[in-house]
HTML snippet that shows the backbone in 3Dmol.js (N, CA, C, O; Angstrom):
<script src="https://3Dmol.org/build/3Dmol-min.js"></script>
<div id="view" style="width:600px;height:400px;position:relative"></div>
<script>
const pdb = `
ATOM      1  N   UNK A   1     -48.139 -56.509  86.634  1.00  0.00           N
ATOM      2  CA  UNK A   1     -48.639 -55.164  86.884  1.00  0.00           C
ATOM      3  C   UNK A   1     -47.712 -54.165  86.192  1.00  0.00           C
ATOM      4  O   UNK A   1     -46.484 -54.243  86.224  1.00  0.00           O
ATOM      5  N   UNK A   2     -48.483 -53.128  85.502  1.00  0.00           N
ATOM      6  CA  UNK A   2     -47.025 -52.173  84.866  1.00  0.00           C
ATOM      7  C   UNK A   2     -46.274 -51.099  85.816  1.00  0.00           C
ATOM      8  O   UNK A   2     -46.530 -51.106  87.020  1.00  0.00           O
ATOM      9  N   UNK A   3     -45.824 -50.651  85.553  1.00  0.00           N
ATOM     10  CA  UNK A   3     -45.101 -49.278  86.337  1.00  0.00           C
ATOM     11  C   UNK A   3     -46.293 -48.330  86.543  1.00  0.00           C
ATOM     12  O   UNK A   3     -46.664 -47.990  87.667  1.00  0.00           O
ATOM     13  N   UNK A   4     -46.786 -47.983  85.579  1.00  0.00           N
ATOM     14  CA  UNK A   4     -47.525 -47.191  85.875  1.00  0.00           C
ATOM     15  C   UNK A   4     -48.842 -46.899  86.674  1.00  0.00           C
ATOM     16  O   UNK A   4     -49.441 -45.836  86.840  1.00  0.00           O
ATOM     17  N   UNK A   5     -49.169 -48.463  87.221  1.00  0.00           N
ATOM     18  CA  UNK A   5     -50.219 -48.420  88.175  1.00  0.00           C
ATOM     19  C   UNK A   5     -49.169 -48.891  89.617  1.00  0.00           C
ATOM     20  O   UNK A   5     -49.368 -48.366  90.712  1.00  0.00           O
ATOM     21  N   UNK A   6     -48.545 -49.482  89.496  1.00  0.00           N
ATOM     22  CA  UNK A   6     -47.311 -49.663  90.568  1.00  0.00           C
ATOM     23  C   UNK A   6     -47.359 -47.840  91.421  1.00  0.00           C
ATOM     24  O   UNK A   6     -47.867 -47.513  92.494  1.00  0.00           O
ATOM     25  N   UNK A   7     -46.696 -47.095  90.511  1.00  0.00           N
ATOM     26  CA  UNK A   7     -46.452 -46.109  90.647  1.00  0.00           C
ATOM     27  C   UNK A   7     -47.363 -45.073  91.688  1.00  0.00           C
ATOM     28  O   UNK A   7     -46.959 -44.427  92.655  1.00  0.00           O
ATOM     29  N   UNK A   8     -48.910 -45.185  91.040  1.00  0.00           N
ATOM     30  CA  UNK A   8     -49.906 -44.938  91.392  1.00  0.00           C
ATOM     31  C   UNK A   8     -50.303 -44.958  93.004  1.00  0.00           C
ATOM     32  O   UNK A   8     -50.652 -44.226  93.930  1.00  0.00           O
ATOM     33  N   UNK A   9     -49.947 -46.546  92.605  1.00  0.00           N
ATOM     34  CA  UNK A   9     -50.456 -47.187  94.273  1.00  0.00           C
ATOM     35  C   UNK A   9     -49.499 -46.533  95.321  1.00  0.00           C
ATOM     36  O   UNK A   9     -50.109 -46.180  96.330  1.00  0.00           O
ATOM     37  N   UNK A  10     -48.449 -46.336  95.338  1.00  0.00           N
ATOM     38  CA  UNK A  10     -47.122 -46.092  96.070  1.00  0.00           C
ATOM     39  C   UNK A  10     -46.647 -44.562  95.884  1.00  0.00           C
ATOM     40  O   UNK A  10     -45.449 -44.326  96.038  1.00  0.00           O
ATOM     41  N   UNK A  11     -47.146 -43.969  95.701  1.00  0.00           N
ATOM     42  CA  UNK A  11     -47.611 -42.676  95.620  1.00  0.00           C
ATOM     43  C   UNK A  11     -47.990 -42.146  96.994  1.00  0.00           C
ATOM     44  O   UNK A  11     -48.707 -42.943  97.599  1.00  0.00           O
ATOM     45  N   UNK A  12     -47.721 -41.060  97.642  1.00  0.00           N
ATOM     46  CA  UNK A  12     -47.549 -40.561  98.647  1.00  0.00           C
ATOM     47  C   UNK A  12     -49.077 -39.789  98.759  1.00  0.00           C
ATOM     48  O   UNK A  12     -49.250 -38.750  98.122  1.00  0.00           O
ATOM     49  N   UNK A  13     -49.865 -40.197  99.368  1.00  0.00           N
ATOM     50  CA  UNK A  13     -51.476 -39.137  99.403  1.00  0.00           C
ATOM     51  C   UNK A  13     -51.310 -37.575 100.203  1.00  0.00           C
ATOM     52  O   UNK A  13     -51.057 -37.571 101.408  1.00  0.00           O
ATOM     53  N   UNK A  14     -51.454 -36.392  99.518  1.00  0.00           N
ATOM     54  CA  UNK A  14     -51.337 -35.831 100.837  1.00  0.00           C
ATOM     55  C   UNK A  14     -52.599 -35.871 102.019  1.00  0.00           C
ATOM     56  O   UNK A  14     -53.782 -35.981 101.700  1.00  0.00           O
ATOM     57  N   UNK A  15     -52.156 -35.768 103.330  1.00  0.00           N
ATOM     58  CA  UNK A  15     -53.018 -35.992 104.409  1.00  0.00           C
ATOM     59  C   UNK A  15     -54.121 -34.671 104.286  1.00  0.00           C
ATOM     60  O   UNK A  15     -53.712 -33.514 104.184  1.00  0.00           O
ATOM     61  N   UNK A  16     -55.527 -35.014 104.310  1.00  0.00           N
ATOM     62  CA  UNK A  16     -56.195 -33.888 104.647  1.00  0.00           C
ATOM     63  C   UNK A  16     -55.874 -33.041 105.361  1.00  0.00           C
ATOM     64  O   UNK A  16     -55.003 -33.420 106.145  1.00  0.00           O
ATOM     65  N   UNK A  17     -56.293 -31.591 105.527  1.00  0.00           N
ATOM     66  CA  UNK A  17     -56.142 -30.777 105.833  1.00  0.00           C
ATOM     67  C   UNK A  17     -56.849 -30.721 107.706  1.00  0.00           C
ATOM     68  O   UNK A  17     -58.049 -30.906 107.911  1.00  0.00           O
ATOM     69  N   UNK A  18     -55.922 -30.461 108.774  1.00  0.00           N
ATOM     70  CA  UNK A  18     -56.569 -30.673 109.563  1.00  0.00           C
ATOM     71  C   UNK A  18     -57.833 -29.850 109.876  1.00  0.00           C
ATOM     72  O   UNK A  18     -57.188 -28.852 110.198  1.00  0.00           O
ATOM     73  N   UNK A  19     -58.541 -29.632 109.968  1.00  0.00           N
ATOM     74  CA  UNK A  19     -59.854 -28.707 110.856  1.00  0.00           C
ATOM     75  C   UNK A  19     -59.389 -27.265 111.489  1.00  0.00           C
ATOM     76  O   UNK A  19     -59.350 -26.122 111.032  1.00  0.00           O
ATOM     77  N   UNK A  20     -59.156 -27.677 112.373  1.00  0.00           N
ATOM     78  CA  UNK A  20     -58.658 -26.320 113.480  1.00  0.00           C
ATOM     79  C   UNK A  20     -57.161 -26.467 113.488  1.00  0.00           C
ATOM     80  O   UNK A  20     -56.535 -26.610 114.538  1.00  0.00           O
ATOM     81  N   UNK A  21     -56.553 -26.426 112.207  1.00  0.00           N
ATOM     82  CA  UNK A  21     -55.043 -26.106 111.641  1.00  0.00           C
ATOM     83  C   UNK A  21     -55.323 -24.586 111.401  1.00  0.00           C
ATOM     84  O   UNK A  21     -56.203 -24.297 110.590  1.00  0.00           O
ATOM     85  N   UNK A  22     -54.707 -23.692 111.983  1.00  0.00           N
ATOM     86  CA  UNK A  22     -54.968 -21.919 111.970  1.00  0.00           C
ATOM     87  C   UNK A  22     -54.076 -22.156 110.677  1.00  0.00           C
ATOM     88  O   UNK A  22     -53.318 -23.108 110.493  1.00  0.00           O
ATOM     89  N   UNK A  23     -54.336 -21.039 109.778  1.00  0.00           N
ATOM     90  CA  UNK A  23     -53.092 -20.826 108.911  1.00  0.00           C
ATOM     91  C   UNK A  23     -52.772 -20.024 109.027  1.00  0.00           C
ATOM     92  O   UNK A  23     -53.497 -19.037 109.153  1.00  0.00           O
ATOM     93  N   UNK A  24     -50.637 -19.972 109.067  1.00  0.00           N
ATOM     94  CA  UNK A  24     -50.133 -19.291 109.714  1.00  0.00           C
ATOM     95  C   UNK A  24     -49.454 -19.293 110.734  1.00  0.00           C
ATOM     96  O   UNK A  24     -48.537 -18.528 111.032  1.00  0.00           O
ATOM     97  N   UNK A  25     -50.031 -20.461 111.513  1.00  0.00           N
ATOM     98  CA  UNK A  25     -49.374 -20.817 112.917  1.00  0.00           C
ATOM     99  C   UNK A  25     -49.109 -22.503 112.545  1.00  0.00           C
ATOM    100  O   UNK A  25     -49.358 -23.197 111.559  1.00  0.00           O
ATOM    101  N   UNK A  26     -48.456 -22.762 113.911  1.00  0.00           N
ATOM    102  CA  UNK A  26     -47.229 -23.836 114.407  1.00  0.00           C
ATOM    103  C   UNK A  26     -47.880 -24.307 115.032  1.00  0.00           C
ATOM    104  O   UNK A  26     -48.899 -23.642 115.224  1.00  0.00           O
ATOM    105  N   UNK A  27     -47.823 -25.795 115.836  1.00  0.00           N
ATOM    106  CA  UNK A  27     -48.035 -26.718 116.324  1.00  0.00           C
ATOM    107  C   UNK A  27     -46.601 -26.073 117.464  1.00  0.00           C
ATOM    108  O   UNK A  27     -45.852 -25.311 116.854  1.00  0.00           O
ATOM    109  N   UNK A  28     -46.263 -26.284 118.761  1.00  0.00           N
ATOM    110  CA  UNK A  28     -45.607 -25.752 119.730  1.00  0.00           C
ATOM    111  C   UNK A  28     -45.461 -26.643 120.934  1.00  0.00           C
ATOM    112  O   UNK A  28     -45.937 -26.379 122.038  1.00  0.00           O
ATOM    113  N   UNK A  29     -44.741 -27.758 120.624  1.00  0.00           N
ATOM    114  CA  UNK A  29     -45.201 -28.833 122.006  1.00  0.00           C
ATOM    115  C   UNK A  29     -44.302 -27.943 122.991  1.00  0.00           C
ATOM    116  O   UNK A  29     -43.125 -27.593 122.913  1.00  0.00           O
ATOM    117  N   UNK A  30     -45.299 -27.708 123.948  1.00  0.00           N
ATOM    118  CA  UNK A  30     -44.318 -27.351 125.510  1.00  0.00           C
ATOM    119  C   UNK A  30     -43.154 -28.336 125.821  1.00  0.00           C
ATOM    120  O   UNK A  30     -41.945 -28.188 125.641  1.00  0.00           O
ATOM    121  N   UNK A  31     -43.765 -29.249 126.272  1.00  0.00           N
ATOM    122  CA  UNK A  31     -42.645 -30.564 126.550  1.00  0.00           C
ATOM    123  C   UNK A  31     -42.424 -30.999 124.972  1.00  0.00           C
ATOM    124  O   UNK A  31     -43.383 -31.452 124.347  1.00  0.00           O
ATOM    125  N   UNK A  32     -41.330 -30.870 124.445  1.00  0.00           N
ATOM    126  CA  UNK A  32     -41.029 -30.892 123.066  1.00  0.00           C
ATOM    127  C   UNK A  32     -41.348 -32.463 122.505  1.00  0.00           C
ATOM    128  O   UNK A  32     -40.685 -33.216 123.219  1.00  0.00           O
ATOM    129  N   UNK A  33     -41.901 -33.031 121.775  1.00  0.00           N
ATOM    130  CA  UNK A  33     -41.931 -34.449 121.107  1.00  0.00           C
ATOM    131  C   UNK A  33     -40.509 -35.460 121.099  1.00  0.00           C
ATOM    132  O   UNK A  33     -40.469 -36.691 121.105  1.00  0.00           O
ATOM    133  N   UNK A  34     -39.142 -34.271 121.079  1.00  0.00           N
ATOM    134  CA  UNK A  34     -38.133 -35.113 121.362  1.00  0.00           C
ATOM    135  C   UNK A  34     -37.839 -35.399 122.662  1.00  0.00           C
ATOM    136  O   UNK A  34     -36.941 -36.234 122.762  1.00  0.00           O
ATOM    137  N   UNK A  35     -38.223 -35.051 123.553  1.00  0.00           N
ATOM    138  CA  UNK A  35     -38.756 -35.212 125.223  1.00  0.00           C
ATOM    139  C   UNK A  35     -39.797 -36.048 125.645  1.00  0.00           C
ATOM    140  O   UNK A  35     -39.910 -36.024 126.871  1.00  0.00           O
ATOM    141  N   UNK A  36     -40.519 -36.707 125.134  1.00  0.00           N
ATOM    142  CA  UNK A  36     -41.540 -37.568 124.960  1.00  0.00           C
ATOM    143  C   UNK A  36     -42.652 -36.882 125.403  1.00  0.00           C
ATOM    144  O   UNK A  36     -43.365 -37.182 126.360  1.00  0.00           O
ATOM    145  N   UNK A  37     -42.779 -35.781 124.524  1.00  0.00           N
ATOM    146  CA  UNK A  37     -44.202 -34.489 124.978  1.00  0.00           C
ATOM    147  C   UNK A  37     -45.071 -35.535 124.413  1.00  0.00           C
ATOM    148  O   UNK A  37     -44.717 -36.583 123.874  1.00  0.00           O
ATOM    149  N   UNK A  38     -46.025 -35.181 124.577  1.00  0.00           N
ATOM    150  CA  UNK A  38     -47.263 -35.690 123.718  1.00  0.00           C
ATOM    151  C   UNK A  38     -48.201 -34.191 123.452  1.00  0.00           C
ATOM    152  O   UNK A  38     -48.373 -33.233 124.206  1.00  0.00           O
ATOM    153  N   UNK A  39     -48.921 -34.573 121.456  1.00  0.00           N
ATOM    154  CA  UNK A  39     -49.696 -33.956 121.219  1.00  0.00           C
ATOM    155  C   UNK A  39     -51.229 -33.564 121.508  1.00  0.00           C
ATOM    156  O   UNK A  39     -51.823 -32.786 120.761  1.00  0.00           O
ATOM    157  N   UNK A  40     -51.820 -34.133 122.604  1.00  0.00           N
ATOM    158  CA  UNK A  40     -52.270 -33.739 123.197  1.00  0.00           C
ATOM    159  C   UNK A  40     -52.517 -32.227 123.460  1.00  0.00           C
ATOM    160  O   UNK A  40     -51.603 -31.402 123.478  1.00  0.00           O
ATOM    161  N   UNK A  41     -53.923 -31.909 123.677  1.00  0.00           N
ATOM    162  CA  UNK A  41     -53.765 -30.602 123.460  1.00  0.00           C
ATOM    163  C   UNK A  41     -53.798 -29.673 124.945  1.00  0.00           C
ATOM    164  O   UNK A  41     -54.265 -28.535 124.889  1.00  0.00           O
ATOM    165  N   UNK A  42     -53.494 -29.992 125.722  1.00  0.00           N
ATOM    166  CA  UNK A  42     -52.838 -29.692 126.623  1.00  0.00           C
ATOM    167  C   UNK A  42     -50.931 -29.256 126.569  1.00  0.00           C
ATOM    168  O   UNK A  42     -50.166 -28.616 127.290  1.00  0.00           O
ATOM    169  N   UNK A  43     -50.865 -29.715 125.811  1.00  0.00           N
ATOM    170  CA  UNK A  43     -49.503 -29.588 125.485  1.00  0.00           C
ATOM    171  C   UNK A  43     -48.894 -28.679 124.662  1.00  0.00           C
ATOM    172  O   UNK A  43     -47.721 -28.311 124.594  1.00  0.00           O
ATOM    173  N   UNK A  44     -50.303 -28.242 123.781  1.00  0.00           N
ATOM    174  CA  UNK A  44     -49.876 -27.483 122.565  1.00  0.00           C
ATOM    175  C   UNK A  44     -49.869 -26.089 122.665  1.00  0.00           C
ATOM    176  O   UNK A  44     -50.406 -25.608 123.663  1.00  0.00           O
ATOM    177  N   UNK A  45     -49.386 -25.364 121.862  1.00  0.00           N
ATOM    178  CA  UNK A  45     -49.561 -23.696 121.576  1.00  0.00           C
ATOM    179  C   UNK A  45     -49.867 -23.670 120.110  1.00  0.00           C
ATOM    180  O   UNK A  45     -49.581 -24.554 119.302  1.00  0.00           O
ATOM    181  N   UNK A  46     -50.528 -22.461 119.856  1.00  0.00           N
ATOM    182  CA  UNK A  46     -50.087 -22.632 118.583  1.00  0.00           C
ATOM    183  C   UNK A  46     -49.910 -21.281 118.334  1.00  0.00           C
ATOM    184  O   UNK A  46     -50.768 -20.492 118.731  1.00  0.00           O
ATOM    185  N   UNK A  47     -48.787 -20.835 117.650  1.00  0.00           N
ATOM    186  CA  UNK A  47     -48.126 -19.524 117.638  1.00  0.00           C
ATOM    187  C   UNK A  47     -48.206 -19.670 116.320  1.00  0.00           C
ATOM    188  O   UNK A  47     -48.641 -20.567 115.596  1.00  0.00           O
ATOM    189  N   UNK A  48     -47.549 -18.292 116.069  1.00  0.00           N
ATOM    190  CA  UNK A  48     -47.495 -17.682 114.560  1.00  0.00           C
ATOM    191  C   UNK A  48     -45.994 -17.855 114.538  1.00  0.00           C
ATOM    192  O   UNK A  48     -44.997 -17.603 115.216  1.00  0.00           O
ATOM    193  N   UNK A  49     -46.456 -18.568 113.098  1.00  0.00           N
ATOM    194  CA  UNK A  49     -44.731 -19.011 112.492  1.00  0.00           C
ATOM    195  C   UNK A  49     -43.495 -18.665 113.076  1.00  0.00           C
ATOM    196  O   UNK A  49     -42.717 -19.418 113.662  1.00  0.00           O
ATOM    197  N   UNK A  50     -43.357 -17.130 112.807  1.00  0.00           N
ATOM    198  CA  UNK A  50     -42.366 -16.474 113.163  1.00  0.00           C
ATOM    199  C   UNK A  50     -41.682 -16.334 114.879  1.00  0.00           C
ATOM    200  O   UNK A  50     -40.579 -16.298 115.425  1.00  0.00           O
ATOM    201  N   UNK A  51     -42.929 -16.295 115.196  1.00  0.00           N
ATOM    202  CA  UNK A  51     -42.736 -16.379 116.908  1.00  0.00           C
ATOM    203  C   UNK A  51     -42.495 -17.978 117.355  1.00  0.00           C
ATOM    204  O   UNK A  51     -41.449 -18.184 117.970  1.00  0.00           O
ATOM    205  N   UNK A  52     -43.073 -18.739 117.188  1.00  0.00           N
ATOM    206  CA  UNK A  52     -42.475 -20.222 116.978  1.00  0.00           C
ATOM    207  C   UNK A  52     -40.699 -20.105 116.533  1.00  0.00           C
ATOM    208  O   UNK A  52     -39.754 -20.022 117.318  1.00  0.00           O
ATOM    209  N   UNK A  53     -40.669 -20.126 115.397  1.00  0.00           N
ATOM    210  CA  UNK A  53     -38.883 -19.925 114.986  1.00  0.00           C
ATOM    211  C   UNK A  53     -38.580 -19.692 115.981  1.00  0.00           C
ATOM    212  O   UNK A  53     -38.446 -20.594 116.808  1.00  0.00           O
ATOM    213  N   UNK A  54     -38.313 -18.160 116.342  1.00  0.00           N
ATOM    214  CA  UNK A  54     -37.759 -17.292 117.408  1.00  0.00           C
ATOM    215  C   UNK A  54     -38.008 -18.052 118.688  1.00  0.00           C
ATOM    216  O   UNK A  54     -37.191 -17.563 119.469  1.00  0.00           O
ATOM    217  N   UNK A  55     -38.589 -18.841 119.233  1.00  0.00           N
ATOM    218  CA  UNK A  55     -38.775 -19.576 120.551  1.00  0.00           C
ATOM    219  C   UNK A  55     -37.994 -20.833 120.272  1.00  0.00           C
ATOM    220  O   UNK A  55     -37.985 -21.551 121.271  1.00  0.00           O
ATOM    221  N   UNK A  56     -37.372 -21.314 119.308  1.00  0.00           N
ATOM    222  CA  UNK A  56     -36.647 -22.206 119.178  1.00  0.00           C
ATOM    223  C   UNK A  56     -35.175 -21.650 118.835  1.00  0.00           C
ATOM    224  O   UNK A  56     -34.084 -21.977 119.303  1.00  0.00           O
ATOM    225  N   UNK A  57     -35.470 -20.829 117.993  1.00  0.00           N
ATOM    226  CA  UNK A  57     -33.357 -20.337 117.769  1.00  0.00           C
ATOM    227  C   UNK A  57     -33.231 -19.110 119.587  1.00  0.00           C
ATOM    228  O   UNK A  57     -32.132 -18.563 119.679  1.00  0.00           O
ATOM    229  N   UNK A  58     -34.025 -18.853 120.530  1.00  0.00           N
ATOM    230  CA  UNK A  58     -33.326 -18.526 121.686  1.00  0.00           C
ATOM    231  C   UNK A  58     -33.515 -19.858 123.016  1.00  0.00           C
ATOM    232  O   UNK A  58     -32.696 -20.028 123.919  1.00  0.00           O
ATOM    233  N   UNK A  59     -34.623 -20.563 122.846  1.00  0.00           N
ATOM    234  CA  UNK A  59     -34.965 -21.237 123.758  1.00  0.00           C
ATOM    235  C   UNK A  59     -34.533 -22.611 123.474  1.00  0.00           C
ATOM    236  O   UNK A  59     -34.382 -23.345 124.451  1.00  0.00           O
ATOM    237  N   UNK A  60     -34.283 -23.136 122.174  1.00  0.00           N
ATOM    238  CA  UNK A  60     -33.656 -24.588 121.888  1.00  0.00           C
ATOM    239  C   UNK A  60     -34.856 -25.586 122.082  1.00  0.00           C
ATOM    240  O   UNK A  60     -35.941 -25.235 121.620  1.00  0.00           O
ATOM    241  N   UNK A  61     -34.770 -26.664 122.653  1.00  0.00           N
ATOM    242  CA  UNK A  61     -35.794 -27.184 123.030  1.00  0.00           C
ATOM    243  C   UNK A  61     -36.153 -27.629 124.116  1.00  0.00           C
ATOM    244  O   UNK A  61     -36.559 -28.757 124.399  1.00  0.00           O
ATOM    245  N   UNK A  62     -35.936 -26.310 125.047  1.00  0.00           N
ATOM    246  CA  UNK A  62     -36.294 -26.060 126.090  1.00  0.00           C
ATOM    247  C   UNK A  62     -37.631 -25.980 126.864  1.00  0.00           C
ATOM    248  O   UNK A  62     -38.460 -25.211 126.378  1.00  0.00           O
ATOM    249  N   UNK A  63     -37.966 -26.621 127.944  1.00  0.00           N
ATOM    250  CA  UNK A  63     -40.206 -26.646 128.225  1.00  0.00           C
ATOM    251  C   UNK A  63     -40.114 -25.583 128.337  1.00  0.00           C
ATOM    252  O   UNK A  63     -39.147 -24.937 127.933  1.00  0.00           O
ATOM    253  N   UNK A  64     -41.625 -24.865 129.228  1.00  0.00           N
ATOM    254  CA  UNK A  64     -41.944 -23.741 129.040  1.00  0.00           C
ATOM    255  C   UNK A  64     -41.112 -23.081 130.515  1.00  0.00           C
ATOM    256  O   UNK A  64     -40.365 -22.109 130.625  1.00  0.00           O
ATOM    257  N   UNK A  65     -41.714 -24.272 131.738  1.00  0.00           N
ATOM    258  CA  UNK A  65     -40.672 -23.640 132.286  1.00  0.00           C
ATOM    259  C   UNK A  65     -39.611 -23.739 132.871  1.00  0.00           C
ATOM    260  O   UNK A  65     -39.331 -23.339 134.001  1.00  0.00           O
ATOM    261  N   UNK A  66     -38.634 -24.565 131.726  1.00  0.00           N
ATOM    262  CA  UNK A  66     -36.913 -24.592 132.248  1.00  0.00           C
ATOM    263  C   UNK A  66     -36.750 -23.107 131.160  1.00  0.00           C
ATOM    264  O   UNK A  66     -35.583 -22.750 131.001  1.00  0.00           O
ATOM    265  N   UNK A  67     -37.638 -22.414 130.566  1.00  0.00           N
ATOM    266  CA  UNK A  67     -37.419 -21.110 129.743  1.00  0.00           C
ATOM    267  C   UNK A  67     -37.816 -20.241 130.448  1.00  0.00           C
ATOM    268  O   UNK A  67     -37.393 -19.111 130.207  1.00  0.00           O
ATOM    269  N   UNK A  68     -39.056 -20.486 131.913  1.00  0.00           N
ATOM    270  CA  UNK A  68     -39.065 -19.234 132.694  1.00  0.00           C
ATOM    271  C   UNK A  68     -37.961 -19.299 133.867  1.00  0.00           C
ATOM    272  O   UNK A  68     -37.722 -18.272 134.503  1.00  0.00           O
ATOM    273  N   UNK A  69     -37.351 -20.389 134.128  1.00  0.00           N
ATOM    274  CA  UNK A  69     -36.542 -20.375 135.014  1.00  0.00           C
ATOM    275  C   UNK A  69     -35.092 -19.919 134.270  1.00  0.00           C
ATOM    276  O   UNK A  69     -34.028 -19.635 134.819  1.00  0.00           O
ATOM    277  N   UNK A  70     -35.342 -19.942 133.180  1.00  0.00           N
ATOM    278  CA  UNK A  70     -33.783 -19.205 132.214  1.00  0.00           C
ATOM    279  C   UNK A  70     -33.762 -17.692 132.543  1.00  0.00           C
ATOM    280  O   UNK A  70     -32.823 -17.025 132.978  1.00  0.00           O
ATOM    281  N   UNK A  71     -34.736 -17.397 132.302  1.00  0.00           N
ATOM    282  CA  UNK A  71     -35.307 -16.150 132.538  1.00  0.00           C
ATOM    283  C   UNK A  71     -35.379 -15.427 134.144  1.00  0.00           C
ATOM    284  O   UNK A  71     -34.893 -14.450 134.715  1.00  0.00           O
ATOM    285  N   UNK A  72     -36.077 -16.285 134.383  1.00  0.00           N
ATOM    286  CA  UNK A  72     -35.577 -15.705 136.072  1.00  0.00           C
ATOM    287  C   UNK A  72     -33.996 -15.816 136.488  1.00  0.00           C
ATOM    288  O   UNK A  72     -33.608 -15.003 137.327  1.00  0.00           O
ATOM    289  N   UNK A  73     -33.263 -16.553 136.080  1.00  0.00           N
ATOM    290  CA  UNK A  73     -31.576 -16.432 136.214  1.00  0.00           C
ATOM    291  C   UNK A  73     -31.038 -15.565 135.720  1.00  0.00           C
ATOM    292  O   UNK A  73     -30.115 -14.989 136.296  1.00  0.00           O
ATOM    293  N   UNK A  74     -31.405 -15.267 134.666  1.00  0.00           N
ATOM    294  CA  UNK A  74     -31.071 -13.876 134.054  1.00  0.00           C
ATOM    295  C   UNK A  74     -31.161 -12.581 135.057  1.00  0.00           C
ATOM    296  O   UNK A  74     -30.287 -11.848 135.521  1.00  0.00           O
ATOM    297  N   UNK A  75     -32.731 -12.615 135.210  1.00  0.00           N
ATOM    298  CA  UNK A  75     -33.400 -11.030 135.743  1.00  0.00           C
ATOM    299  C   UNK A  75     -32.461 -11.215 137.033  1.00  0.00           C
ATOM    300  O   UNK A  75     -32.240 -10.146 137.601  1.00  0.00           O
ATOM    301  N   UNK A  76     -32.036 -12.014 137.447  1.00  0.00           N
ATOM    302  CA  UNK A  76     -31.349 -12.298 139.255  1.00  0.00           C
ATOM    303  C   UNK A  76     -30.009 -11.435 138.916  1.00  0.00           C
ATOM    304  O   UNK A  76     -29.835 -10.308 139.381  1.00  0.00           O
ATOM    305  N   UNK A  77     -29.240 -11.978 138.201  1.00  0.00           N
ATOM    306  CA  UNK A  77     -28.100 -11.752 137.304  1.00  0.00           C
ATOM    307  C   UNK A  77     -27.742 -10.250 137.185  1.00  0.00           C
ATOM    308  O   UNK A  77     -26.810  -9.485 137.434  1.00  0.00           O
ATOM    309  N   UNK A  78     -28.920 -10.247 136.698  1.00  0.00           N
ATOM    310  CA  UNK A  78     -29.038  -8.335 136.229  1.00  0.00           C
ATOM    311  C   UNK A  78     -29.443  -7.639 137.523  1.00  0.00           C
ATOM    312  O   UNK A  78     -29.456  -6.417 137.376  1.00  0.00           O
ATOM    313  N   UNK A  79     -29.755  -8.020 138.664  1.00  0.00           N
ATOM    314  CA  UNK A  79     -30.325  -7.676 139.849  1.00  0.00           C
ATOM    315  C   UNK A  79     -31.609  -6.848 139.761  1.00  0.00           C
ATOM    316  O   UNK A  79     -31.825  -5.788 140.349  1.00  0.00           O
ATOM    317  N   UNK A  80     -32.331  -7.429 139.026  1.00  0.00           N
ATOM    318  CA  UNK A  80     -33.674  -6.887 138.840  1.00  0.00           C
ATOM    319  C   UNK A  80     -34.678  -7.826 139.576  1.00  0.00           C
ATOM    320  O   UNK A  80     -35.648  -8.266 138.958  1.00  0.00           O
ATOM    321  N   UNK A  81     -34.459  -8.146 140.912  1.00  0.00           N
ATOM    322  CA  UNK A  81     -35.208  -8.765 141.662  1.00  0.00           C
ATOM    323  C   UNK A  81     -36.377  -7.753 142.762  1.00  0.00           C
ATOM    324  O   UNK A  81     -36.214  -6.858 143.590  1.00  0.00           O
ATOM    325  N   UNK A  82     -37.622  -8.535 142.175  1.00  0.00           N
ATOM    326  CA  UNK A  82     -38.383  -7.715 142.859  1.00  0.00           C
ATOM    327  C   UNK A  82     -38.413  -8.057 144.177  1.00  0.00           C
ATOM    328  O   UNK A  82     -39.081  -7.394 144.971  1.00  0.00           O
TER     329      UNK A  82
END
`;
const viewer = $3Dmol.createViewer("view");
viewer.addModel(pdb, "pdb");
viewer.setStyle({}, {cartoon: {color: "spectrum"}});
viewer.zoomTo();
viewer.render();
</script>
């Protein structure tokens, strides 16, 4: 076989394009995939890029709510308890 059909075969396809992939937005597992979330769409968000980022460089990979309970420690903190 030459290289050049070698090559061919072993060639990386890109994956179709999903359907209801928004463009623009993120895939957002609540329970994060390194947590053993599943994609399931119960699980998902799908945010806009930027707001995605920003929920990961303050929240880490934190669920949704060990991030409202961050949040409520805070507001306690600050004595902004209703």
């Amino acid at each position: 076989m030459s290289k050049s059909k070698s090559r061919r075969r072993s060639s990386k396809r890109k994956k179709p394009r999903h359907p209801k992939r928004q463009s623009g937005r993120n895939k957002h597992h609540m329970t994060p995939k390194s947590r053993n979330g599943k994609s399931n769409p119960s699980n998902i968000l799908m945010l806009k890029i930027e707001r995605h980022r920003c929920w990961h460089q303050i929240f880490g990979l934190r669920t949704i709510e060990e991030a409202i309970e961050l949040l409520e420690r805070i507001r306690q903190a600050k004595g902004r308890n209703q």
